[in-house]
C-alpha positions, -999 to +999 in steps of 0.1 A: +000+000+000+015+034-010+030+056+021+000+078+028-039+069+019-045+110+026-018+121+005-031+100-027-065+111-022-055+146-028-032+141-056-058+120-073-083+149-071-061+178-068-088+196-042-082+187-007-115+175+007-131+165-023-156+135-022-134+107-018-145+081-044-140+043-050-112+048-076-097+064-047-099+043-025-086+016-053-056+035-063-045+042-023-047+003-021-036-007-052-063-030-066-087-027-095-121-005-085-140-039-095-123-057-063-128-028-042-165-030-051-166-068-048-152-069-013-177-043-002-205-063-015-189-091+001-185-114-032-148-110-038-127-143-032-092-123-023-065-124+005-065-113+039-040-092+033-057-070+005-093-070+019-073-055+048-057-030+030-091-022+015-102-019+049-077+007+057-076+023+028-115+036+030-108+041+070-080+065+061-097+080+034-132+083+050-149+067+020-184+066+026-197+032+004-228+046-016-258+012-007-278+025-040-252+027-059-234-008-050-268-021-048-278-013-087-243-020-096-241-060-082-281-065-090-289-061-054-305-036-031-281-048+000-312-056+024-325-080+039-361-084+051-365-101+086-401-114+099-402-118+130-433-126+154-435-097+178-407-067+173-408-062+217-407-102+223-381-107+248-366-138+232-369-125+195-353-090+203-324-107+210-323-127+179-330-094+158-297-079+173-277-108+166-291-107+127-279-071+125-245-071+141-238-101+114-253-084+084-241-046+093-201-057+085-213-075+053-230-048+042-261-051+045-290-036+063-322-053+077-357-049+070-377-058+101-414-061+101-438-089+127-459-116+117-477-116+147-480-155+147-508-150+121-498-168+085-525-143+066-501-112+083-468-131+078-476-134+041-483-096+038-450-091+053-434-110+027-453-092+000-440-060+013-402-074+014-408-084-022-415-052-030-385-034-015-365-058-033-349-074-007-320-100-017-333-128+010-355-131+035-351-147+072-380-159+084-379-165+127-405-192+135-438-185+124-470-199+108-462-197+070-465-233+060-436-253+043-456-253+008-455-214+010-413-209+023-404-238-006-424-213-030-405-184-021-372-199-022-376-202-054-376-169-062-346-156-038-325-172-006-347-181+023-337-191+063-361-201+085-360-208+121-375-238+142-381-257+113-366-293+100-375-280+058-352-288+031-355-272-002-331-254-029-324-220-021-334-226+015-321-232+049-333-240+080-321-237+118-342-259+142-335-259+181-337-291+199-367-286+216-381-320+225-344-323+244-349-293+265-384-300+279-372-335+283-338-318+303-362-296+323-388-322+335-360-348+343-342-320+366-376-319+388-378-355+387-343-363+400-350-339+429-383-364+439-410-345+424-434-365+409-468-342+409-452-316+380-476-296+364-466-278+332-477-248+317-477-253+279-475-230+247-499-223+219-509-255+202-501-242+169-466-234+175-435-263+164-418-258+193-447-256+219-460-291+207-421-305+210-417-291+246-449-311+255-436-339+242-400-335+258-421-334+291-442-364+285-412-385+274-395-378+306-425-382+329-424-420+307-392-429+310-395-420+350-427-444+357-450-414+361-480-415+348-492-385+325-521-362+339-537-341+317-553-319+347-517-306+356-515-293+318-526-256+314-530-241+286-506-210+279-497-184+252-458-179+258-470-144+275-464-138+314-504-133+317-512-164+304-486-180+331-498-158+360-538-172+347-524-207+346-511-209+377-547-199+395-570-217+373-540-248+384-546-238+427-583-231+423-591-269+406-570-280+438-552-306+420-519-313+440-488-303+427-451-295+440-438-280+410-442-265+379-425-262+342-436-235+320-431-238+282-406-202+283-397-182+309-423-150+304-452-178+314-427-189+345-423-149+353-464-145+352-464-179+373-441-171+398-462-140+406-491-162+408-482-179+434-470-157+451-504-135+454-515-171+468-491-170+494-468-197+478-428-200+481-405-203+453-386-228+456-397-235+494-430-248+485-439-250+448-400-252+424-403-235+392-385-241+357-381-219+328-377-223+294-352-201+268-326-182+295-339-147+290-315-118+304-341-116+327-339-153+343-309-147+357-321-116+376-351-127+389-365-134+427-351-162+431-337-163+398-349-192+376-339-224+370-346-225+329-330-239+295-310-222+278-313-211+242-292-193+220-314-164+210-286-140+200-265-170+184-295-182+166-297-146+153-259-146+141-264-178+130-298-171+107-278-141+092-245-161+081-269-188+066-284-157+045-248-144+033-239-177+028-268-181+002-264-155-015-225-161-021-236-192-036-223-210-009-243-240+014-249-234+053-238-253+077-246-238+112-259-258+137-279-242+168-263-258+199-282-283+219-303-272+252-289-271+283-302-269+320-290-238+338-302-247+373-303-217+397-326-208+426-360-219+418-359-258+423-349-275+450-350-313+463-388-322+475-385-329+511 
């Protein structure tokens, strides 16, 4: 790279402070503009070394990369549309930030609009991606059926979360879980509870009917038969968990501890029982589901499983790149695992 970026700049133009420009930026580095333009629109198969010096170059120049421009100029618009369920959702919010802090060095800039777990509203979403001419589309959870993401993979790069879907142009990340409702029921067991009542999802959700299923298994494999009166019905929501719990102590059916679906129902229940006058973990213990930031911080704080919401982000978004390099994914979510805090303790 020549001695001074700064000093080239102004011999190229003549006019100190002129609009630096990608030639500029080119010659300071010594490449061809193409390559410059390539690595910014993250195509470019080159060194270390001179994507580095690319990097410096527009640092030490204070290039300012034009999106419209680079945009027209690759055939893309450098965005990428995001549905999500529910833009304030706890668990999602997270994901979002991972997706950005992935595609922002890349490039690119997401589109974020919410489904609202309603397929009719999820599809309007995608029509209005479509027509900002988005280059892919990550798509977290949700009610679109396969058919419909198959359909629109075939038109541009698709990712979708919590789904096991293959198709060309498509990728999907699916978290285990079946495992971590089976890992959460089986820590309640091993402590001697045996009355465990569970506070479930919307029926209509993947990942709600899986974490009934994990707890099921594990009530199985333990000898203990299955009640459907200590199953309440619950909308991943902390009011739904709060309602759960009392509709669970005013049909006095006995229980000794209780595993919500995610950990906004656990919040909601954990307030429940305590306007009833109940101890967490002295008299009822309590189990979570997905690790939010605010598990950790709760009264006590809550034993839950932990999911990767800000990895599963990163990981949708490098999927996405990956795609439209022409490349194939291959990120895995990690498996569940039990982060046992304050909440449950041995039956005595």
């Amino acid at each position: 790279m020549k001695s001074s970026a700064r000093k080239n700049a102004t011999t190229t133009t003549g006019k100190p402070g002129s609009k630096v420009t990608l030639g500029m930026v080119a010659e300071a580095c010594g490449v061809s503009p193409s390559t410059v333009s390539r690595i910014l629109n993250g195509t470019a198969v080159v060194s270390q070394e001179k994507r580095e010096a690319v990097d410096r170059a527009i640092a030490e120049l204070g290039f300012i990369p034009n999106p419209i421009a680079r945009g027209l100029a690759g055939g893309r618009t450098l965005s990428v549309g995001v549905v999500t369920q529910a833009i304030d959702s706890p668990f999602y919010g997270v994901a979002l930030r991972g997706i950005e802090e992935e595609l922002s060095p890349a490039g690119y800039s997401p589109l974020f609009v919410s489904g609202h777990w309603n397929a009719q509203e999820e599809q309007r979403c995608i029509d209005v991606l479509r027509s900002r001419r988005v280059d892919g589309i990550i798509v977290l959870t949700g009610r679109l059926s396969d058919e419909a993401l198959r359909k629109l993979a075939k038109e541009l790069p698709v990712v979708v979360t919590g789904r096991s879907l293959k198709a060309s142009g498509l990728y999907a990340l699916d978290f285990n879980d079946f495992e971590g409702a089976r890992l959460a029921t089986h820590h309640l067991l091993s402590q001697g509870h045996r009355q465990i009542a569970f506070i479930a999802g919307d029926p209509v959700h993947p990942d709600a009917q899986e974490r009934l299923r994990g707890y099921r298994a594990a009530l199985e494999a333990a000898g203990v038969p299955y009640k459907p009166s200590l199953v309440l019905p619950g909308k991943f929501h902390e009011e739904s968990g709060l309602m759960a719990v009392e509709r669970l102590i005013d049909s006095r059916e006995p229980f000794t501890a209780i595993f919500a679906a995610n950990d906004q129902m656990a919040f909601g229940a954990s307030l429940a029982l305590h306007r009833r006058g109940l101890r967490v973990p002295e008299d009822v213990s309590l189990v979570g589901f997905d690790d939010l930031a605010g598990a950790a911080h709760s009264l006590p704080p809550l034993t839950t499983i932990h999911q990767a919401a800000h990895e599963l982000g990163r990981l949708a978004a490098q999927a996405l790149l990956q795609l439209l390099a022409g490349q194939k994914p291959s990120g895995k979510l990690p498996e569940p695992r039990l982060i046992v805090r304050s909440s449950t303790r041995p039956l005595k």
